[in-house]
ROVEX-862043 format. One line per 10 residues: for each residue x, y, z of N, C-alpha, C. Coordinates in Angstrom, 1 decimal, decimal comma, m for minus. Example, Ala and Ser with C-alpha at 12.3 -4.5 7.8 and 13.67 -1.06 7.14 Angstrom:
! ROVEX-862043
13,2/m5,7/7,8/12,3/m4,5/7,8/13,2/m3,3/7,8 | 12,8/m2,2/7,1/13,7/m1,1/7,1/12,9/0,0/7,9
//
This chain:
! ROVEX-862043
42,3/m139,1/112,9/43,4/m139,7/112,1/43,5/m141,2/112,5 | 43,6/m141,8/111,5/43,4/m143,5/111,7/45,2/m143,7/111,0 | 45,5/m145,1/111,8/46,7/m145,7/112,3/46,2/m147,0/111,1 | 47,7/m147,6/110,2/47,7/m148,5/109,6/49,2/m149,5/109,3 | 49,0/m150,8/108,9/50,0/m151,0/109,2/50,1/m152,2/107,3 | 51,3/m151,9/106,9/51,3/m152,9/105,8/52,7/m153,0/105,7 | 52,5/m154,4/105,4/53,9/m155,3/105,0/54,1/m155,7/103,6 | 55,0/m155,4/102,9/55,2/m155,7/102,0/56,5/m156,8/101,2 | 56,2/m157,4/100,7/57,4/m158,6/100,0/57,9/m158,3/98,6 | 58,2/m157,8/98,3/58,9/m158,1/96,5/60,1/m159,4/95,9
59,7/m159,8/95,3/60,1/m160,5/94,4/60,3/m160,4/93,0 | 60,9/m159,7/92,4/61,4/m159,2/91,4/60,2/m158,7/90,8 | 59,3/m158,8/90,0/58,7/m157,6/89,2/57,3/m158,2/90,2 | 57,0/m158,7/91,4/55,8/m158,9/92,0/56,5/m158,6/93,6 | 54,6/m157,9/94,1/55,2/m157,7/94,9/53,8/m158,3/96,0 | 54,1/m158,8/97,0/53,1/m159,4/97,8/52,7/m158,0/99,5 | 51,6/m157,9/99,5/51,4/m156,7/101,0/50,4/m157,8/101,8 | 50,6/m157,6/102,8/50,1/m158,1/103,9/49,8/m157,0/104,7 | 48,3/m157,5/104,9/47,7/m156,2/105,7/46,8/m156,7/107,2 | 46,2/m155,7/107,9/45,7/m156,5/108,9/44,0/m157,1/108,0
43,4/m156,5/106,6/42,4/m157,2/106,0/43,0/m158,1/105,3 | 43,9/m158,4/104,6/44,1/m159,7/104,1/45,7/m159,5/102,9 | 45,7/m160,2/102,1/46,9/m160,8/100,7/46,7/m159,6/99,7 | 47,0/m159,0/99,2/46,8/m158,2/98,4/48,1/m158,6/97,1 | 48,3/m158,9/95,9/49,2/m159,0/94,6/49,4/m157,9/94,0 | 50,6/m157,7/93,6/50,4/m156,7/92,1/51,9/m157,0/91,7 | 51,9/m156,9/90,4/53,0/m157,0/89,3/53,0/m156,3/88,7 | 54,3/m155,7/88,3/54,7/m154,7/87,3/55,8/m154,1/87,7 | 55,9/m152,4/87,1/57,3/m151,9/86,7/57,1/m150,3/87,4 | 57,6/m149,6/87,4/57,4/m148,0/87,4/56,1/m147,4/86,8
56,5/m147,7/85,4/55,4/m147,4/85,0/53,5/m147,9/85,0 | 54,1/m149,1/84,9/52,9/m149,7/84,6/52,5/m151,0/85,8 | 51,4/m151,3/85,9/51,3/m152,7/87,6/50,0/m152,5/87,2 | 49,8/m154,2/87,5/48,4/m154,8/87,7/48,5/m155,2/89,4 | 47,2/m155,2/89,8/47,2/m155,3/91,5/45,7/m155,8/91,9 | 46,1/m156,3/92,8/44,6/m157,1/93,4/44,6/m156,9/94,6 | 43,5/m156,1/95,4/43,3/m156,0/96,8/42,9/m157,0/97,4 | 43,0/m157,1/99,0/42,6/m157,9/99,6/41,2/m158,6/99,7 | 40,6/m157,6/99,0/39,2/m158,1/99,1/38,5/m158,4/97,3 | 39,2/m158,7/97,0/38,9/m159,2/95,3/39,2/m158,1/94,2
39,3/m157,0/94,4/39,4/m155,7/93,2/40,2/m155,8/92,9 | 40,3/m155,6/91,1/41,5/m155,5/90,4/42,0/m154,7/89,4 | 43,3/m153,5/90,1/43,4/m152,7/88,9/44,5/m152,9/88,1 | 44,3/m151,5/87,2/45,3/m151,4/86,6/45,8/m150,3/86,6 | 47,2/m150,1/86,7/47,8/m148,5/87,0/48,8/m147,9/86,1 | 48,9/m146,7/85,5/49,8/m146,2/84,6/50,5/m144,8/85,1 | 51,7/m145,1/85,7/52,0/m143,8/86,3/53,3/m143,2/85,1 | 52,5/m141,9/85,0/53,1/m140,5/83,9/53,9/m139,5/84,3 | 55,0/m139,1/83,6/55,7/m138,5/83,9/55,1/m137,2/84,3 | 55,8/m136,4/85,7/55,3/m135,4/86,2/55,1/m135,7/87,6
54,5/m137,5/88,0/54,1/m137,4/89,3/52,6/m137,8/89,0 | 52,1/m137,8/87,6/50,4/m138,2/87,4/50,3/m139,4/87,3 | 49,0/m140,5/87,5/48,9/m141,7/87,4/47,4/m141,4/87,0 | 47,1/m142,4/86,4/45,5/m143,3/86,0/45,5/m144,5/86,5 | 45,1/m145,2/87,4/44,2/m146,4/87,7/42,7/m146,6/87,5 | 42,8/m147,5/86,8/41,2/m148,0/86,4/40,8/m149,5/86,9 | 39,4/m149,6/87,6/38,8/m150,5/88,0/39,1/m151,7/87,0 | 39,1/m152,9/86,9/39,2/m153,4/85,8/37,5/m154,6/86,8 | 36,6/m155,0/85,4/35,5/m155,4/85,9/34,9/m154,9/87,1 | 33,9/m155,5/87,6/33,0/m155,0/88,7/34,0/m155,8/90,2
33,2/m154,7/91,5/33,6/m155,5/93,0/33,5/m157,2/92,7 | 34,5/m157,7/94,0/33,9/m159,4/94,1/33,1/m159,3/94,8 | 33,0/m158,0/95,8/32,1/m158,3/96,4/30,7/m158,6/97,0 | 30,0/m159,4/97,4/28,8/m159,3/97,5/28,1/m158,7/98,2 | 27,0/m158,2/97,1/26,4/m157,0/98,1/24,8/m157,7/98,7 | 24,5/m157,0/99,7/23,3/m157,7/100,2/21,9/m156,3/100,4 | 20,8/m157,0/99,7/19,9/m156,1/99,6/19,3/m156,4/100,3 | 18,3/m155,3/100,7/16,9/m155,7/101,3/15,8/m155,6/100,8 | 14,7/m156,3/100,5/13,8/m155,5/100,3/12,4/m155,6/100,7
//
């Protein structure tokens, strides 16, 4: 079992997390939030009554992948 630590800021409908990887954003309401991880990914989240949610990737990773070949 792995140990983590996040801080979080809000400012009315945004809310800023600080982690030990980096800035992470997201804005929105109960229901609905857009969010951006610390490492470029950006979703989008719809939470339904009951306790169910859908989040979907929006576009591809930022990040870069390295091949070999």
């Amino acid at each position: 079992m792995g140990w983590g630590y996040r801080k979080s800021i809000r400012l009315g409908p945004f809310r800023i997390d600080l982690s030990p990887r980096g800035v992470g954003q997201s804005f929105g309401n109960r229901r609905f939030h857009f969010a951006r991880t610390p490492d470029g990914r950006k979703y989008v989240t719809v939470n339904l009554p009951g306790g169910f949610h859908v989040s979907k990737l929006i576009g591809g990773s930022s990040r870069r992948r390295h091949h070999r070949y």
